[in-house]
N, C-alpha and C positions, 0 to 999 in steps of 0.2 A: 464601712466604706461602700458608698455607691457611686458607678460609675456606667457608661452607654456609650453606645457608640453615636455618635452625631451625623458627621458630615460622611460620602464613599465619594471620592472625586473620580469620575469618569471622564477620562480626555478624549474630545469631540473636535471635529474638522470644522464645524459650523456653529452656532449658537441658535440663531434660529432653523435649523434644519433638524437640529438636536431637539428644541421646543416644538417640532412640530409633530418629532416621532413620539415623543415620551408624549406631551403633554394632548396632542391630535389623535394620535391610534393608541396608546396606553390609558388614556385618559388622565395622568398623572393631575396632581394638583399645581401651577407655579404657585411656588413662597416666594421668590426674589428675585426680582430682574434690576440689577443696577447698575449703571457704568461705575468703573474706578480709573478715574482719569489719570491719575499719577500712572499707572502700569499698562493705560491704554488698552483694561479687558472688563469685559463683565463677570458680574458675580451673580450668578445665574443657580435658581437652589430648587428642585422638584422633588417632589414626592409623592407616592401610592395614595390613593383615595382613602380615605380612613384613616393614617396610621399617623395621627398624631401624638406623640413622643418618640415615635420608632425613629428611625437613623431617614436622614435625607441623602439627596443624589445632588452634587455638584457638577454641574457641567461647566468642564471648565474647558477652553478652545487651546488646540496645541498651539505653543510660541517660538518650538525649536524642532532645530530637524529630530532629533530624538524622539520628539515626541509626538511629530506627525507621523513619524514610524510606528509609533506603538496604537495609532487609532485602529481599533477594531481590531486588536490580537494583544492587549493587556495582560492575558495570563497564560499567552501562546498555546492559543487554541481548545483552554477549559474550558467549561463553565464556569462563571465570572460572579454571577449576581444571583438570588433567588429569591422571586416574588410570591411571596405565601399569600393564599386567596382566602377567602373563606365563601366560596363557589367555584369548584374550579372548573364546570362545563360552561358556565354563564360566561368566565373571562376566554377561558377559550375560543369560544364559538365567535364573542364580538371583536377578538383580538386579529382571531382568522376574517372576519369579518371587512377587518381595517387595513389586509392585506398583510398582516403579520409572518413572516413564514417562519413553519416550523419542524426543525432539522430533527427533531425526533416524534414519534407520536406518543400520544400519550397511554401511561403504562399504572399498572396497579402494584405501589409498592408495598414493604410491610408497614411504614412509616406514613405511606399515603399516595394520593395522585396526581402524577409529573409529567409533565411534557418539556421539550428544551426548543427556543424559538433564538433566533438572530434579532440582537437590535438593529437601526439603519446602520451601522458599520459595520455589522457581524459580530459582535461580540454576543456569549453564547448565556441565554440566562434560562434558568428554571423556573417554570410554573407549576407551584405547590400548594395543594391544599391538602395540609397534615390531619394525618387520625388524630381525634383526642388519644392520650395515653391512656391504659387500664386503669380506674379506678380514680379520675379527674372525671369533675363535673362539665357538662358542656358548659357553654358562655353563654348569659342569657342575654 
């Protein structure tokens, strides 16, 4: 059996405000921007530069009170998402750059090096760029 994870839907107050953070000051990639007119929303699908096959980012705009409740506190108040780098002063520095802010600084862990930054809503994500593990070749 093989399986992956695909789609992570993240509920957004905006659609293009949300394109403008990820895809503006993240530099995300857009994959899909498409009205669905039966349900009168878009289906709106980003994702990290590089990571093609890895899991994409759904932005999808809240439709009910519930769930303009839950923009930017998803997982009340974790960290929510984690962006593995494979540089992680380069995205940093352009991330702070783009006006990123970041609620924790960056720290030296056994696993590797993290810093935790607010998306435009707040929601709390990690910037990681992982040790190779003992005895794994690096990636050429």
């Amino acid at each position: 059996m093989q399986q992956s994870l695909g789609l992570v839907c993240l509920v957004v107050a905006d659609y293009d405000d949300a394109l403008a953070f990820f895809v503006g000051k993240l530099g995300f990639e857009l994959i899909e921007d498409r009205f669905v007119p039966e349900q009168n929303k878009r289906w709106v699908v980003v994702a990290p530069p590089g990571s093609a096959g890895g899991a994409q980012l759904l932005l999808a705009r809240a439709s009910a009170p519930e769930q303009v409740d839950r923009v930017g506190d998803q997982t009340g108040g974790r960290v929510f998402l984690f962006l593995y780098t494979d540089d992680f002063w380069r995205d940093h520095r352009r991330f702070q750059d783009q006006g990123v802010e970041f609620v924790r600084p960056p720290v030296e862990q056994p696993y590797g090096t993290v810093a935790v930054f607010k998306d435009l809503y707040g929601n709390l994500w990690d910037l990681v760029q992982m040790r190779p593990r003992p005895g794994t070749l690096p990636h050429a």
